[in-house]
C-alpha positions in Angstrom: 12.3 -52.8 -11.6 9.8 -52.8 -14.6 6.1 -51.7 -13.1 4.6 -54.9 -14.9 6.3 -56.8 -12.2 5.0 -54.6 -9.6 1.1 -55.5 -7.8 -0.8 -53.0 -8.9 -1.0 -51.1 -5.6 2.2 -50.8 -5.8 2.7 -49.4 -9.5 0.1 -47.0 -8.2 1.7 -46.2 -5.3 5.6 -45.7 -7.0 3.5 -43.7 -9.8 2.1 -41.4 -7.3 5.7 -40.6 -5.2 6.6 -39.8 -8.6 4.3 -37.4 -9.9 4.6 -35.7 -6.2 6.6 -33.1 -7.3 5.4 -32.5 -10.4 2.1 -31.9 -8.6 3.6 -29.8 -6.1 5.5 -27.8 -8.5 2.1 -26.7 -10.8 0.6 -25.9 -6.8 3.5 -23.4 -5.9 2.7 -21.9 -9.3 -1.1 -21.8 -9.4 -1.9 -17.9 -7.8 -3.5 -19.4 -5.0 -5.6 -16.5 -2.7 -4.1 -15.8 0.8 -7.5 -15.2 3.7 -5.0 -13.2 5.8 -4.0 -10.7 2.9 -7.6 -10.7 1.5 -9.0 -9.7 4.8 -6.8 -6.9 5.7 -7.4 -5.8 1.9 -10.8 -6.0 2.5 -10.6 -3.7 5.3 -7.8 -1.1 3.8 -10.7 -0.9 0.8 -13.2 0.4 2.9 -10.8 3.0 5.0 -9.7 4.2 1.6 -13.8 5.0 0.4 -14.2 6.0 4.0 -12.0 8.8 2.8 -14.0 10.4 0.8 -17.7 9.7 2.1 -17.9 11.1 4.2 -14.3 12.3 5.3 -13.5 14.6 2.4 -16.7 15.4 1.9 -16.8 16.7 5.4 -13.6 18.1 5.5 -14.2 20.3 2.3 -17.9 21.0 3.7 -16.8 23.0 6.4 -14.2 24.9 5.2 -17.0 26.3 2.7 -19.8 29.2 3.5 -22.9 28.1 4.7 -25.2 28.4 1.3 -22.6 26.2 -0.4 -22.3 23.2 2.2 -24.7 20.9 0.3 -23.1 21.6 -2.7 -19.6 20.0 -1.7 -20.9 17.2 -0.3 -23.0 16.5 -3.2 -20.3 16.8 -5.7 -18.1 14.2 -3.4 -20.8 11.7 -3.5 -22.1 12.0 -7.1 -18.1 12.0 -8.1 -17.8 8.1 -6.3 -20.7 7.4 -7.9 -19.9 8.4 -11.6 -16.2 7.1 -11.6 -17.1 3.9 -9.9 -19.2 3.2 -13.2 -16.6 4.5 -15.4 -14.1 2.3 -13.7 -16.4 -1.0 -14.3 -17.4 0.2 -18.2 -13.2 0.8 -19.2 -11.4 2.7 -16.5 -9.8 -0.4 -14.3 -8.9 -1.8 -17.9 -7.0 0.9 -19.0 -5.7 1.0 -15.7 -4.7 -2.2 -15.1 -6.3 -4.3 -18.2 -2.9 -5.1 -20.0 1.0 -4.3 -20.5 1.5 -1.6 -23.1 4.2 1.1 -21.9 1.1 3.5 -22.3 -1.9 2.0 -21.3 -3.5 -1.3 -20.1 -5.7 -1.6 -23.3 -9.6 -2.8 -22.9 -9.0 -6.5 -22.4 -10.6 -6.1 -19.3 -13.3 -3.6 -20.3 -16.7 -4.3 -18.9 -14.8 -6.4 -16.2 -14.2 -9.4 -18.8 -12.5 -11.8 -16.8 -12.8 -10.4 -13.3 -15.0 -13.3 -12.0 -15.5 -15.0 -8.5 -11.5 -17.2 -9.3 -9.6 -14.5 -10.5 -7.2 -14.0 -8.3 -4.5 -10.7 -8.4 -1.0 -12.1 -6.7 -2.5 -13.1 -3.2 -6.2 -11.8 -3.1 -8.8 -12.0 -5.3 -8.9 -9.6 -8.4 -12.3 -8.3 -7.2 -10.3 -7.1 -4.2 -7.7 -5.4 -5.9 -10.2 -3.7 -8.6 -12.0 -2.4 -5.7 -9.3 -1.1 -4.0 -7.6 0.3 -6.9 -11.5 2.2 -7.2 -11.1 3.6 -4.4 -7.8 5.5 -5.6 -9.6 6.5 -9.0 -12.5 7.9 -6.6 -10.8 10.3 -4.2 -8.2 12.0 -6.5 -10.8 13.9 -8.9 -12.8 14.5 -5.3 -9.8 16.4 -4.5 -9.6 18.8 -7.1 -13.4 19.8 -5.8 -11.7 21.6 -3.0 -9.6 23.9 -6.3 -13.3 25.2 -7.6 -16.0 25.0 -5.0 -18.6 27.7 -4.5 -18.5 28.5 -8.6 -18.5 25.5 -11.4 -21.9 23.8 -12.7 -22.5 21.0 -11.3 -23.3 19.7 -14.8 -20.2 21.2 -16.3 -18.7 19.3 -13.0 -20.0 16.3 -13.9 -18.4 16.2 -17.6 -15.2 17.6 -16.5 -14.6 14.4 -13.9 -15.5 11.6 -16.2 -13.2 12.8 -19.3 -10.4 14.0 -16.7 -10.2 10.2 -14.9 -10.4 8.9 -18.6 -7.6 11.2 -20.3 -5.5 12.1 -17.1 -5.9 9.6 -14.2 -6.5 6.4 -15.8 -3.0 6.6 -18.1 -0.8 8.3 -15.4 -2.1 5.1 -13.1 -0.9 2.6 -15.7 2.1 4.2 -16.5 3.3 4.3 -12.6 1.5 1.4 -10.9 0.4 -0.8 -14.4 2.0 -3.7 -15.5 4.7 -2.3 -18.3 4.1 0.9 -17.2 6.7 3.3 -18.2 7.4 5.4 -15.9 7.8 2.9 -13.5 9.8 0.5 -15.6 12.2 3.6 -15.4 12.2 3.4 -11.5 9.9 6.0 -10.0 8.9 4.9 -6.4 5.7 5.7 -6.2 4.3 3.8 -3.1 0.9 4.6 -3.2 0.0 7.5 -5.1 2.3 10.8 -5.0 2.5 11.4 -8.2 -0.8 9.4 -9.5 -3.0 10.6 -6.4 -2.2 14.4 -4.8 0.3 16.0 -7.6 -2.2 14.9 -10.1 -5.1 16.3 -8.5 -3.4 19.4 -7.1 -2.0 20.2 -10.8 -5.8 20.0 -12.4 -7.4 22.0 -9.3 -4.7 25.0 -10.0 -5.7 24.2 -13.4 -9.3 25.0 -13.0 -8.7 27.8 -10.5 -6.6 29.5 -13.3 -9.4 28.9 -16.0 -12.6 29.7 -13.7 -11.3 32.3 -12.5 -12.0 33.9 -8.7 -15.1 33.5 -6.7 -16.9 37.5 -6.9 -15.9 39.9 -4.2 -12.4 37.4 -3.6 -10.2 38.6 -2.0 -11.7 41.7 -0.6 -15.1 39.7 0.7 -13.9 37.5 3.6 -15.1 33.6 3.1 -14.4 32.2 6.2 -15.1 28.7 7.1 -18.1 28.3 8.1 -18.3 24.8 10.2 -14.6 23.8 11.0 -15.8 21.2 13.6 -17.1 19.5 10.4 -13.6 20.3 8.9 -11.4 18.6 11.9 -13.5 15.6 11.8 -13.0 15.3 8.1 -9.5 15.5 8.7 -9.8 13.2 11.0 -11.3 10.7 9.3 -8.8 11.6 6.4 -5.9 10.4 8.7 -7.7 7.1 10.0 -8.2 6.2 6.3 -5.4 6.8 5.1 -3.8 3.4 7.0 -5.6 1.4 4.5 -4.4 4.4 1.5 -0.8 3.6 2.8 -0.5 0.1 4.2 -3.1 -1.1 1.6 -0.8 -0.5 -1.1 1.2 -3.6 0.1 -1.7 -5.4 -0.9 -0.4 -7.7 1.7 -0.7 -8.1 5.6 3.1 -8.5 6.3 6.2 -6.1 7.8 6.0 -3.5 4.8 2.4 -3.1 5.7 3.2 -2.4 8.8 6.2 0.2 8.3 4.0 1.6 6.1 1.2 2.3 8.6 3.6 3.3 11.0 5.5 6.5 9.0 2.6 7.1 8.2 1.3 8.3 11.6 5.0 9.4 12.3 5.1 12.0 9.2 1.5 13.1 9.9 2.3 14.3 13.2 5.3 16.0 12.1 4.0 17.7 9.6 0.4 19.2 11.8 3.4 20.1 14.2 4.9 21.7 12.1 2.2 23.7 10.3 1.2 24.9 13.6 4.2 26.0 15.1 4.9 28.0 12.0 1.8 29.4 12.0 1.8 30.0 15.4 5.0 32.2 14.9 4.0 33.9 12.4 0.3 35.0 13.3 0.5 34.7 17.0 -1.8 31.9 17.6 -1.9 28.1 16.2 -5.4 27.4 14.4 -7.8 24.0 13.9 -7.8 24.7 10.3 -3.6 25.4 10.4 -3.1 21.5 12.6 -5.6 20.4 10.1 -4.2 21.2 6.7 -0.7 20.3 8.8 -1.7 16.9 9.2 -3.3 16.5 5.3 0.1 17.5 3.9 2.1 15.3 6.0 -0.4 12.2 4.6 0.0 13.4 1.1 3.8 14.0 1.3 4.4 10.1 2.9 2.4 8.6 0.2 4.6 8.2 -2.4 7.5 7.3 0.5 5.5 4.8 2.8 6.6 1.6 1.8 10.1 2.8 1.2 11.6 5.0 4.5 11.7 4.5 7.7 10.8 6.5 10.8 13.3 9.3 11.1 13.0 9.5 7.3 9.6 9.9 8.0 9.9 13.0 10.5 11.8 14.7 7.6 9.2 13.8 5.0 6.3 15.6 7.1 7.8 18.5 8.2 9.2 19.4 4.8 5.3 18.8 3.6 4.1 20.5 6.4 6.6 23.7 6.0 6.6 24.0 1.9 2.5 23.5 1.9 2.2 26.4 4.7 4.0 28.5 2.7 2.2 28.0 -0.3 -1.0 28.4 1.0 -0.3 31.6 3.1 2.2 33.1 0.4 2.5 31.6 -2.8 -1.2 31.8 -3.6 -1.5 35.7 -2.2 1.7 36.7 -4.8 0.4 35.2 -7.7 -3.0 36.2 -7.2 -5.1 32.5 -7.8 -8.3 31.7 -6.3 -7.5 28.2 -4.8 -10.2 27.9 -3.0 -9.5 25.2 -0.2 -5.9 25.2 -1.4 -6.1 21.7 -3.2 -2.8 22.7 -4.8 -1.1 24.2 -1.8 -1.4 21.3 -0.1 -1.6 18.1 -2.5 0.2 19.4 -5.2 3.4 21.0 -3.0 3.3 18.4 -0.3 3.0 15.7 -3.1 5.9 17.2 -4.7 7.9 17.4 -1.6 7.4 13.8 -1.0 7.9 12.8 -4.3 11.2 13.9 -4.1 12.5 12.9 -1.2 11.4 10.0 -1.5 14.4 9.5 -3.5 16.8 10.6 -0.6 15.4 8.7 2.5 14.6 5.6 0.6 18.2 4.9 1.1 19.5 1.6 2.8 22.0 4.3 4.6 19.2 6.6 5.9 16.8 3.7 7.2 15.0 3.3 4.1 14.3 0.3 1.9 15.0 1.0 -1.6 17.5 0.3 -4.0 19.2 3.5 -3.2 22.8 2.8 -0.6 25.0 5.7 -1.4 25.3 9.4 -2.6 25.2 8.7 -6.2 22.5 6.4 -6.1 20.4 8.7 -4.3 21.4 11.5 -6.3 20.0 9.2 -9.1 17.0 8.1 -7.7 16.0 11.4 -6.9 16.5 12.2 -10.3 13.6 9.3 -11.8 11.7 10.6 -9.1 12.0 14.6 -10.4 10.6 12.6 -13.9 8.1 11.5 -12.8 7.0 14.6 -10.9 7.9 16.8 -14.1 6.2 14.2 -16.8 3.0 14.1 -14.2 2.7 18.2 -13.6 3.1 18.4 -17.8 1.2 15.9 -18.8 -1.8 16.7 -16.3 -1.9 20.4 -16.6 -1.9 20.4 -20.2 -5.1 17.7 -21.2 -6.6 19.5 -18.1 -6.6 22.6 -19.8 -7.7 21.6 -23.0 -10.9 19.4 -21.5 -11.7 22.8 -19.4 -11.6 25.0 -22.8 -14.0 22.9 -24.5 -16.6 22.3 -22.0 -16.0 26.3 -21.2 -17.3 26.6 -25.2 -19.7 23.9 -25.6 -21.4 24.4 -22.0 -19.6 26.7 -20.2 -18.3 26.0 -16.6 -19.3 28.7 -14.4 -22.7 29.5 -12.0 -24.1 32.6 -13.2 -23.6 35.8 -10.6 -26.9 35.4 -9.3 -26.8 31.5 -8.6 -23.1 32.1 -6.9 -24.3 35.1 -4.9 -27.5 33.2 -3.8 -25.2 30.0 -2.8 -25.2 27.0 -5.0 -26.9 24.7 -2.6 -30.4 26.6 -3.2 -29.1 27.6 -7.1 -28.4 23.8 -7.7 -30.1 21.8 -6.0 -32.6 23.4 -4.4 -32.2 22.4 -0.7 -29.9 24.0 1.5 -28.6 22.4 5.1 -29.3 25.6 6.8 -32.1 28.0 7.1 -30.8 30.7 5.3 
């Protein structure tokens, strides 16, 4: 029937049951936000900064001596303060501004754009650039733990806003950006093996190479001085890291929550594991051993979490746990570096270690829930993953290297030996957290 014949309520109304699905159509394909995803995001943003202020900051803080307490925690803080700038002024857009194979350009520089409606998939973008902060925040705070007790904190400074520029910021895109090429080539990287701890442990053995040892190491003994402040770093390491590892979802749904769960599976293995070993071997188990146990089992089922399930997950942290005890206790006394709080022992072997088998337990057959569903395939996927871990240790070490040569020559990088031997907390900054 012609809708000139029709009353006009009725034209209306025949008009409007057609458009219906039109309209609902444009709706299923307008990013809408979800509360229930935004919320839990909300929250996993603030475990993941919880992280490091205070809990790396703590955890590092004890393991120091005394006169150089101050001086840790003070880097951690003035480190999220820097990077959170650099990540508003061009970090989140190289990051995650754009689609080039390389980098995310600076479409989003300044945070053009990122405004009060722009939503990322389910949650509002301000909620995924925070969260995706909090990442950029706590992997150059790791490599602290590499050269405590000895680097300017100037020099510091300078060395952490050019490395998140040059090193962090590309790796990032090129694993987790859109276009990215490394993972356009496969590499499961839940949330942040290769990006996160090998990157960080690669540029801390970096800077332990170039800085050289602290004076009187080995022969002097630097024993921890606080490692009550050390276990409830560690602590507050494993809580956050729920909203490190189920956050990466960016969703409140069943990955989320397989992902929080091998998370505390692996964690437990690997402090286990760590202090049986120890135990074994030196005749007692120690709170710094279950502690550095439990941080390698977290870094190892970071790249795995939203991939395995929970047996993979008992093999993921005890192979952290095990290969980061031995290069703590043995691998840096035979080559003769000055690690300081063994930021590459434990990040950089235990990320390895997880990288990598993160290709094998991924597997439909093993429990996992990747692509992977046979020998060959995992063979194969554990190859892309061995890419990525070679391109990131390359790629890292090397512009690491090069940004620690030149701020050596234009401002050099060490404390003098009176400022190290007085501690740095007084040398620095003049304050101390102790009467000394």
């Amino acid at each position: 029937m012609s809708k000139k014949y029709l009353p006009k309520p009725a034209w209306l109304a025949a008009a409007g049951m057609l458009a219906l699905p039109g309209l609902a159509f444009a709706q299923a394909n307008t990013p809408s936000v979800n509360a229930g995803n935004t919320a839990w995001m909300l929250t996993a943003t603030a475990l993941v900064l919880l992280m490091t202020i205070p809990g790396l900051a703590l955890f590092y803080g004890g393991m120091v001596r005394a006169k150089n307490t101050l001086s840790v925690l003070m880097q951690c803080f003035a480190i999220c303060c820097l990077v959170t700038l650099i990540w508003v002024l061009w970090g989140y857009s190289v990051a995650f501004g754009g689609q080039g194979a390389y980098w995310g350009g600076l479409s989003k520089a300044f945070m053009a754009g990122v405004g009060v409606d722009s939503v990322s998939g389910t949650i509002p973008e301000t909620v995924f650039s925070t969260f995706q902060l909090t990442f950029a925040i706590i992997t150059p705070a790791l490599i602290v733990g590499a050269f405590v007790e000895r680097m300017k904190f100037s020099a510091m400074l300078w060395f952490i806003g050019i490395w998140v520029t040059l090193v962090y910021f590309p790796i990032a895109h090129w694993v987790w950006g859109s276009g990215g090429w490394l993972g356009g080539d496969g590499v499961q990287d839940f949330a942040g093996g290769t990006v996160v701890h090998i990157n960080a442990g690669v540029a801390g053995l970096v800077c332990a190479l170039v800085l050289g040892k602290r004076s009187g190491f080995p022969r002097t003994m630097m024993r921890p001085h606080n490692l009550g402040y050390t276990l409830v770093g560690a602590s507050m390491l494993w809580v956050g890291w729920f909203g490190f590892n189920a956050g990466s979802e960016l969703a409140a749904d069943g990955v989320a929550g397989m992902a929080m769960l091998v998370t505390q599976i692996a964690t437990a293995a690997a402090a286990l594991t760590w202090m049986f070993v120890e135990w074994g071997s030196h005749g007692k188990p120690s709170v710094l051993g279950i502690c550095s146990g439990a941080v390698a089992g977290l870094v190892a089922i970071t790249p795995a979490s939203g991939y395995v399930g929970p047996m993979g997950a008992i093999v993921v942290g005890a192979g952290g746990g095990f290969f980061a005890y031995y290069a703590v206790t043995m691998l840096k006394t035979r080559l003769g570096y000055d690690d300081s709080l063994d930021a590459f022992g434990v990040h950089g072997v235990a990320g390895i270690v997880g990288a990598l088998l993160t290709g094998v337990f991924s597997s439909k057959s093993l429990g996992g829930a990747g692509l992977s569903d046979n020998a060959s395939s995992i063979i194969g996927q554990v190859g892309i993953q061995a890419l990525g871990v070679g391109v990131t240790i390359v790629y890292c070490g090397v512009v690491t290297l090069i940004i620690l040569k030149v701020l050596e020559a234009v401002m050099g990088l060490r404390v003098s030996p009176e400022d190290e031997n007085t501690g740095l907390d007084l040398a620095l900054h003049d304050e101390s957290a102790y009467d000394l």
